[in-house]
Each structure stands twice: as structure tokens, then as C-alpha cells.
N, C-alpha and C positions, 0 to 999 in steps of 0.2 A: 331053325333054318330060315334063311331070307326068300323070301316072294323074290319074284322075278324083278316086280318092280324097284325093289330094294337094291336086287344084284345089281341092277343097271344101273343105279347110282353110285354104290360101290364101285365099280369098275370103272366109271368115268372120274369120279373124283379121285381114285388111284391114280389113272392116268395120270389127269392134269396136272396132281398136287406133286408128278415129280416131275415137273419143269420140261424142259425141251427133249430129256430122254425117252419120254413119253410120245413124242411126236417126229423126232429127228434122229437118225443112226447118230451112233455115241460119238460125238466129237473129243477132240482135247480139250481135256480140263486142265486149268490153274491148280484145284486141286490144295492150297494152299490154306488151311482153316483159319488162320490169322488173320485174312480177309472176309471171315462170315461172322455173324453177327450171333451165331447157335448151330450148334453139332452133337449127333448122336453119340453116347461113350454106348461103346461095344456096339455088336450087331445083333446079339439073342437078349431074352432074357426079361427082366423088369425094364420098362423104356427109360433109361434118364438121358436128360439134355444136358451140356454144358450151354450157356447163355451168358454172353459176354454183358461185361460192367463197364463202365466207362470213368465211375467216379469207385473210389476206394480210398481207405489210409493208405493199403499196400502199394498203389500206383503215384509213384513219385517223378518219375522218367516219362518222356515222351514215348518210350519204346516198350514200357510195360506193358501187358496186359492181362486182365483179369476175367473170370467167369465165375458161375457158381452155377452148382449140380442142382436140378431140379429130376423127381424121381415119380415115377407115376402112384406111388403107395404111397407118399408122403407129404402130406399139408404145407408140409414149409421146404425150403432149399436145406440137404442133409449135409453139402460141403462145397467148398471152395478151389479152384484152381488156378493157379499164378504162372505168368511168367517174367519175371525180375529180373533186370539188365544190376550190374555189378554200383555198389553205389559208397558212399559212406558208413554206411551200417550194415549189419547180416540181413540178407533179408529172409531168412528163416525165420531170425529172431521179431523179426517185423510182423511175419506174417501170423505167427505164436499171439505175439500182442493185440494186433487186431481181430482176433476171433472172434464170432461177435457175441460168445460166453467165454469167461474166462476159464483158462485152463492151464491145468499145472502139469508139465512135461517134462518125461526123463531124459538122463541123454542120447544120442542117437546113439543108432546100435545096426549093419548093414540090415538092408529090407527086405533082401533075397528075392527080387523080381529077375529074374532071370534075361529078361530084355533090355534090363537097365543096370546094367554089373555100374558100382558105385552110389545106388539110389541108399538114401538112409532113411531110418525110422525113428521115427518118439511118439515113442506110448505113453497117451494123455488120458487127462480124469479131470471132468465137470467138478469141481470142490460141493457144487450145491445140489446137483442131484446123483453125482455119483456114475452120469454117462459116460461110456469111455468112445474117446476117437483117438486120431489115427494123424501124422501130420508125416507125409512122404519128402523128402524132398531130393533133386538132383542138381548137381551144378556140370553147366556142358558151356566151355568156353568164358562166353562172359557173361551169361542168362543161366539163375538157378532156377529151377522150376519146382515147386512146391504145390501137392494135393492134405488140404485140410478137409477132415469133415468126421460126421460119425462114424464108429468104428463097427456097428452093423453093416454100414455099404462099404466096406473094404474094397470087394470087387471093382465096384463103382470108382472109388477113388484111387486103385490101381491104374484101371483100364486108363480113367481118365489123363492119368501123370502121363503115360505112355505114348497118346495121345495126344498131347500137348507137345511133348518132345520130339515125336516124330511128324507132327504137323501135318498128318493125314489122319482120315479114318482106322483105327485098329481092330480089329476083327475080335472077339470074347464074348463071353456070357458076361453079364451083369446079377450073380445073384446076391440076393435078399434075403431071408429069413422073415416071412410075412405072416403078420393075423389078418385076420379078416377084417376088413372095411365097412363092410353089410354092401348098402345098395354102392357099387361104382361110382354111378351119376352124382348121389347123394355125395359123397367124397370129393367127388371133383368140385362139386358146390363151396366146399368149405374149404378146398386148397384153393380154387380161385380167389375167394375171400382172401384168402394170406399172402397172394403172392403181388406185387406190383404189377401196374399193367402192363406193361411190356412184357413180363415176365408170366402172365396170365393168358396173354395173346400167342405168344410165341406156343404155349402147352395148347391150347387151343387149337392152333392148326395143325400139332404134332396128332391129337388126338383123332383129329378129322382125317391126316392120312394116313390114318393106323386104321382106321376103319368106325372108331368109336365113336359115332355121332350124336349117343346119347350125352356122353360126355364132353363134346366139343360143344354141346350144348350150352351145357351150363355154364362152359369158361366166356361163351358169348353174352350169354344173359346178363351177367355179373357185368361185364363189359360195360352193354350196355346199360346198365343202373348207376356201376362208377360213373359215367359218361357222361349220362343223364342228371348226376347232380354234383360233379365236382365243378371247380374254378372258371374251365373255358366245355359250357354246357355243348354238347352236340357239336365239337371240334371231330369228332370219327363217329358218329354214331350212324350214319349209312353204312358205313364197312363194317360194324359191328351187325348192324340189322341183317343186312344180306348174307351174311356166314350164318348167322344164327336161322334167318331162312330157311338155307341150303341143308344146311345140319337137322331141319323136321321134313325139307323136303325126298331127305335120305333115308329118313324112316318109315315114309309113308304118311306122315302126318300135312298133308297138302291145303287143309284147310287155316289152317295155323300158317303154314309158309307163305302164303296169300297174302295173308295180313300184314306177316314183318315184310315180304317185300314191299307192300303199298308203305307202308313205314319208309322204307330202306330211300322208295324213288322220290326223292324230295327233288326239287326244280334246279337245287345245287348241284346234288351229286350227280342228276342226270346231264348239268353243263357241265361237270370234270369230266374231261379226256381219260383220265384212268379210271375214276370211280363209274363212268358211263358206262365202259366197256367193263366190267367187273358183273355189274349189275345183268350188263345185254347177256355177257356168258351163265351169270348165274339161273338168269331166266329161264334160257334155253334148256340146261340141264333140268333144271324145276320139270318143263315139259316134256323132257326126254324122259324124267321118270315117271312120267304120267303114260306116258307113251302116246304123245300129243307129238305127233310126226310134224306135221304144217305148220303147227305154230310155233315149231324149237325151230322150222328154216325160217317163217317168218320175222322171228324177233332177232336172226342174227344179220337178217337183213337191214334191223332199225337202224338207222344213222345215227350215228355218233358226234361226238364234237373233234372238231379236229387236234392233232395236239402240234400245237407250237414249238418251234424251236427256242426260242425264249420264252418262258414265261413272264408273267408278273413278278411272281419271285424271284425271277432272276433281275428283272431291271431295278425291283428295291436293293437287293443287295449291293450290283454294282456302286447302288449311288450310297451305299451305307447304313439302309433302313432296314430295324429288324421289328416290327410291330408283330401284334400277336397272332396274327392270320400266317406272318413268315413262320413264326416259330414253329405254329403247327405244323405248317408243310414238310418245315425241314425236321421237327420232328419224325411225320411220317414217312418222310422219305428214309432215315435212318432205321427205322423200325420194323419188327420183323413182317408188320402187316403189308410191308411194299415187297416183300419175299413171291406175292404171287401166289395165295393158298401155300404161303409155306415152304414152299421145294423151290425156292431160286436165292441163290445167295444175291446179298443187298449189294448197294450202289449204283443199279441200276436207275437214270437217269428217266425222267418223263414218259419221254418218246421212245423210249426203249421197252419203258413198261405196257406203255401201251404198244405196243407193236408188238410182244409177245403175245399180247393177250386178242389180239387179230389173229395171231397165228392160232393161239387157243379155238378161235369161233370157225374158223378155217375147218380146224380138227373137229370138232364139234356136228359141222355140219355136214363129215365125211358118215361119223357115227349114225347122223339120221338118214341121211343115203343106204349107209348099210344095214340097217334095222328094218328100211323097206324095199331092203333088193335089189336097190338100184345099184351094183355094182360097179359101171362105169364114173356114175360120176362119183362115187365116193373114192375111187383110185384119185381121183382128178383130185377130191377134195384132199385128201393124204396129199399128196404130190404137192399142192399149195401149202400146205401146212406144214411140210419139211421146207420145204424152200422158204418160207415167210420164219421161220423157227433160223434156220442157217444164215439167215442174212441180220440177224441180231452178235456182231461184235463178231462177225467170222462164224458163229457157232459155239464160239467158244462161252456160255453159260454154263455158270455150275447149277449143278441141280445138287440138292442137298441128301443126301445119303441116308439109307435106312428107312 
């Protein structure tokens, strides 16, 4: 059972990590997953993410789009899901060819998914070890949609096709058939190791608002080690640091979070307008779970940098220049780590992120109002922090589901 201290960070990192619904009665959502960058398949069960690709052999069309199933019991991505606009070739047959083991499939035969009347099946077999998957596909209009992957997560790549098809959230178990892993953590260590960083990131904050912060742990750590010695050194390693932070300061581990944050507050990331306010909010928390009342109101008072309606990056681009400080931005900006902890679907713009994340500290400092009774102003602080939440894009933020 968690100490209090612990609950209190649980509860708040819940909160946050699910975006505006957390702070704001439920607006209309877009709703639309084509637009998110990762989404949960089913709602019970083993957690898997679909997480969108942007490069593929499958993706030939502007219109295409592709993901792959990432599953919490399993080290590597177990399958694939497409969606293929109509072209010169099958794209079944496409999607068969590029697996990324080969496999030898019979012919379809219907799939009997009962929400998909028409969906077909081929039942495949690894030639070299003898794995069997599973390759779903449906054709609606001029978009076939196709679930590749192992045929132990069946579920997984049912729910998923369905999912994909209906271009919302679908409701299911996800089950598995699982051995044991031994330690979690330990596991999570070595699917970090496997999976690309984005693909590492994104499980990272799944795990963080699942509750699992031992294991959001170690998807940071790896983070930052990749980070710390790949190509462009120390391009995210503040955002890496302060999750990893947050993630010991959730367990109680407060001496330890001390340090990655003194890490995390480099003189850069303190002048970014997002990464500032990341850092002021995650502080604050840090002390909330300390139950250091003064000083979670004090540091949400720090000042920030303001954020521009143009930035830098916006004026190189105008004039053509894509140097490598661009790339990383827009990197980042694409990536799931601009999601907000996770729970915000992307494209969210600068000043938008940072404005939710005011609404964040808004909320935040309602929390420590109410933790010492001061019931008035934490009304007041709520009240600012719905209102600063609804004035991002009408209200209309997707928070990301499950």
C-alpha cells in the first residue's frame, strides 16, 4: 500500500497526465485518432499502444497511415497497423511483404469479428522459428485496413483493426497469455533498450499515468543515456531529466529527484517557455509530495520566460533554414514528449503548450490551497484553472484516452 506521500503524487500526476479533463468539465472533442500521434487498443487488460510511423515501405500515399502495437509484456513491438488508400498494388499483399520477418501466409478465409462483417484472415508461420501471426485485413471504400502482428496478441490486433476503422477509442479486454517477466522495472529496462526513442518516450509517459513509476523510470533513464551519447548530445535531456525526477519523486525517493532535477534546470531549459514551465510545474509537485505547502506556492510563482508568438524557429523557417537546433524543435514539437505528460494529443503550437501548462500551475496551486484548508482560494484557484484550460482552442483539447 502507498504512504500518503506517494498517494499525493499519484493523484496529481493522474490528474495532470489526463490533460484538460482533469481540470475542465468535458468539452467537445475532435475525437478523430488520425490526428494523434498514439492511442490506447482497448480499455482493460495488458496495456498496448498503437504509435504512429511516419516512414514505412507500407506507406506509399500521402493519405496512408501506419502504427505499430507496443504491449507492456513485451520487449519489442508484437504487430503492425495500417491504413491504405487504394493504389496499384494489393496492399495486403504489401503489407504481407514488408513484415519485418518473413512469412509465409495462407489464403484468406473470413475472420468472424463480428463488428467488422467482411474483415478477412491469413494464417501466417515464421519459416525460421516456427511463430505463428495473424494478418487481419478490411477494405471500406477506398482505405483497406490491415492488423499484422503475433498471433498470441490476437486480441490486441483485433481490437486494434477495429479501432483503426472506426477511428475512435474501442472499448475490449486486451488479453495476453503471459509468463512471468521477474522484476517489472527490470523489463521495462530492456524494452526501453529495444524500442526507438520516440517509441521509448511515448511508453514512458503511458507508464507514468498508469501509475507505474518504477517503470516510467527506467524508460527515462535509457532516455537519458541514449541522449547523453547519441549524435545531437543533450538535444532533450532536460525533459528527460525532470520526468525521470518526477518518476523518484513519486516514489518517495526525494533525494535522488533533487539531483536529476538540479540536472534537468540547465540555464537553457530554464530560458525555454515550455521547458520552464514543465520544470516550475514539476517542482511544485516534487514539493506537493513532500508536503512542503510554501514552497509548491512559492516556485509557482517563479517567473517564467515569456513565450512568443513567433519564435526563432519560426523566422528560420520562413526564410528556408533548417539547421539542427530547427530540427530538434520540430522534432520535438512532433513528438510525443510535447503531448504534456502524455495525455494531450500533438500539434499543439508553443504558446498553446505553454498556456496549458499555466493552466497546469493554476490547478496545482488550487491543490496546495486545499491540502491546507484554505478552501476559498483554492475554489478561486480551480475557477482560474478551468477558465485558462477552456481558453486553449475553445476547449476543445483532446486528452488522450485510458
Amino acid at each position: 500500500m502507498r504512504n500518503t506521500r506517494s498517494t499525493l503524487g499519484a493523484g496529481l500526476l493522474a490528474a495532470l497526465a489526463l490533460g484538460t479533463s482533469a481540470i475542465a468539465p468535458a468539452a467537445p472533442q475532435a475525437g478523430s485518432l488520425s490526428l494523434r500521434n498514439s492511442f490506447r487498443i482497448g480499455s482493460t487488460g495488458v496495456l498496448c499502444t498503437a504509435q504512429s510511423r511516419l516512414t514505412s515501405p507500407n506507406l506509399i500515399n500521402m493519405f496512408d497511415r501506419g502504427y505499430r502495437i507496443v504491449c507492456r509484456d513485451a520487449a519489442a513491438p508484437v504487430g503492425r497497423l495500417n491504413a491504405l488508400r487504394d493504389g496499384a498494388d494489393d496492399p495486403v499483399a504489401r503489407v504481407i511483404k514488408n513484415s519485418d520477418n518473413k512469412i509465409d501466409c495462407q489464403a484468406p478465409v473470413p475472420a468472424g469479428i463480428k463488428e467488422l462483417p467482411g474483415a478477412v484472415l491469413h494464417e501466417c508461420v515464421d519459416p525460421t522459428n516456427q511463430l505463428a501471426y495473424k494478418v487481419y485485413a478490411l477494405k471500406k471504400g477506398n482505405t483497406t485496413y490491415t492488423a499484422l502482428g503475433l498471433g498470441g496478441y490476437d486480441s490486441a490486433l483485433q481490437l486494434g483493426l477495429r479501432t483503426i476503422v472506426a477511428d475512435q477509442i474501442v472499448k475490449g479486454e486486451v488479453q495476453v497469455a503471459t509468463t512471468s517477466a521477474g522484476d517489472p522495472a527490470a523489463f521495462a529496462r530492456v524494452q526501453a533498450g529495444a524500442l526507438d526513442s520516440e517509441s521509448a518516450l511515448a511508453e514512458a509517459y503511458s507508464r507514468n499515468n498508469d501509475g507505474s513509476y518504477a517503470e516510467a523510470a527506467e524508460f527515462f533513464e535509457a532516455l537519458v543515456e541514449r541522449d547523453a551519447t547519441g549524435a545531437r548530445t543533450g538535444s532533450r535531456l532536460s525533459e528527460y531529466l525532470a520526468n525521470q525526477a518526477m518518476q523518484d519523486s513519486n516514489q518517495g525517493n526525494f533525494a535522488s529527484a533533487d539531483k536529476l532535477f538540479a540536472r534537468a534546470a540547465t540555464p537553457s531549459a530554464l530560458a525555454d517557455p515550455v521547458l520552464g514551465r514543465m520544470l516550475r510545474n514539476n517542482y511544485a509537485m516534487h514539493y506537493l509530495n513532500q508536503n512542503k505547502l510554501k514552497e509548491a506556492v512559492a516556485e509557482l510563482s517563479r517567473p517564467v520566460a515569456d513565450i512568443q508568438q513567433e519564435t526563432a524557429v519560426d523566422v528560420k523557417l520562413k526564410s528556408g533554414e533548417i539547421d539542427g537546433s530547427v530540427a530538434d524543435d520540430l522534432n520535438r514539437e512532433s513528438g510525443q514528449g510535447n503531448q504534456i505528460g502524455g495525455g494531450l494529443d500533438s500539434g499543439l503550437q508553443p504558446i498553446e503548450r505553454g498556456q496549458f501548462l499555466d493552466a497546469q500551475a493554476l490547478f496545482l496551486r488550487g491543490v496546495a490551497y486545499r491540502i491546507n484548508k484554505d478552501y476559498v482560494k483554492a475554489r478561486a484557484s480551480y475557477a482560474e484553472a478551468v477558465s485558462a484550460a477552456q481558453a486553449i482552442r475553445e476547449g476543445k483539447l483532446n486528452a488522450a484516452a485510458g
